[in-house]
C-alpha positions in Angstrom: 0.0 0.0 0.0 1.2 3.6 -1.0 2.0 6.3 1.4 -0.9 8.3 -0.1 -3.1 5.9 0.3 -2.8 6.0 4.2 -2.5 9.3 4.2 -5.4 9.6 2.5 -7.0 7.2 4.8 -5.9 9.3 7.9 -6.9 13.0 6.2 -10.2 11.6 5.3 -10.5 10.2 9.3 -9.5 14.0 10.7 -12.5 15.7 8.0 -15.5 12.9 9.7 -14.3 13.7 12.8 -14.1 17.3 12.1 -17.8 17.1 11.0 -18.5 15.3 13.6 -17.4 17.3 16.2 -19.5 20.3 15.0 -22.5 18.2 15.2 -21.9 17.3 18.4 -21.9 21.1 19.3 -24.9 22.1 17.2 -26.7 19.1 19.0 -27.6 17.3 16.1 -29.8 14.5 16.6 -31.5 11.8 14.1 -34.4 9.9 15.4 -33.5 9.8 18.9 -29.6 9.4 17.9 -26.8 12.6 18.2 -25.5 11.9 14.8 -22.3 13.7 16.2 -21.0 10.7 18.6 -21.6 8.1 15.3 -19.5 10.5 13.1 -16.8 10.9 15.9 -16.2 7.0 16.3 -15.8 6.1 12.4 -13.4 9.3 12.4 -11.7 7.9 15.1 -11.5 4.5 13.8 -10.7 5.6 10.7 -7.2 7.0 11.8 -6.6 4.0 13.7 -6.6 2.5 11.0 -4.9 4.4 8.8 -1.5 4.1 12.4 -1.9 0.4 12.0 -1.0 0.1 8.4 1.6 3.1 8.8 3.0 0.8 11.7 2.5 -2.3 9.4 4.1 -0.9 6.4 7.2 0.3 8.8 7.8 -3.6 10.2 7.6 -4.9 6.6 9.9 -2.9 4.4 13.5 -3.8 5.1 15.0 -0.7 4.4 13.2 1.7 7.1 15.0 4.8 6.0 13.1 4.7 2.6 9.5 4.6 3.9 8.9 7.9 2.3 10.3 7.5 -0.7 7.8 4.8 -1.5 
């Protein structure tokens, strides 16, 4: 997998959470449900995921000084 492609992964994580966030302070709710908290946890998970493959990537390549040149 591609540096940009995590990166991408972790960007798009911060932007949900972001979103999130600002429903949580506008109190937005759907059918009994703050929308906010739901939005906040797939952020959240999100950039965890996006650290584990960064982490993954950095145990597989041999050659840890040219994980950004990839």
């Amino acid at each position: 997998m591609k540096n940009k492609y995590i990166l991408s992964i972790f960007i798009l994580g911060m932007i949900v959470v972001f979103i999130g966030a600002l429903m949580k302070i506008n109190h937005v709710q759907f059918m009994e449900m703050n929308i906010g908290n739901v939005m906040i946890l797939k952020g959240v998970f999100l950039e965890v995921l996006a650290g584990i493959l960064l982490i993954w990537k950095l145990l597989k390549n041999k050659n840890p000084t040219s994980i950004l040149n990839k």
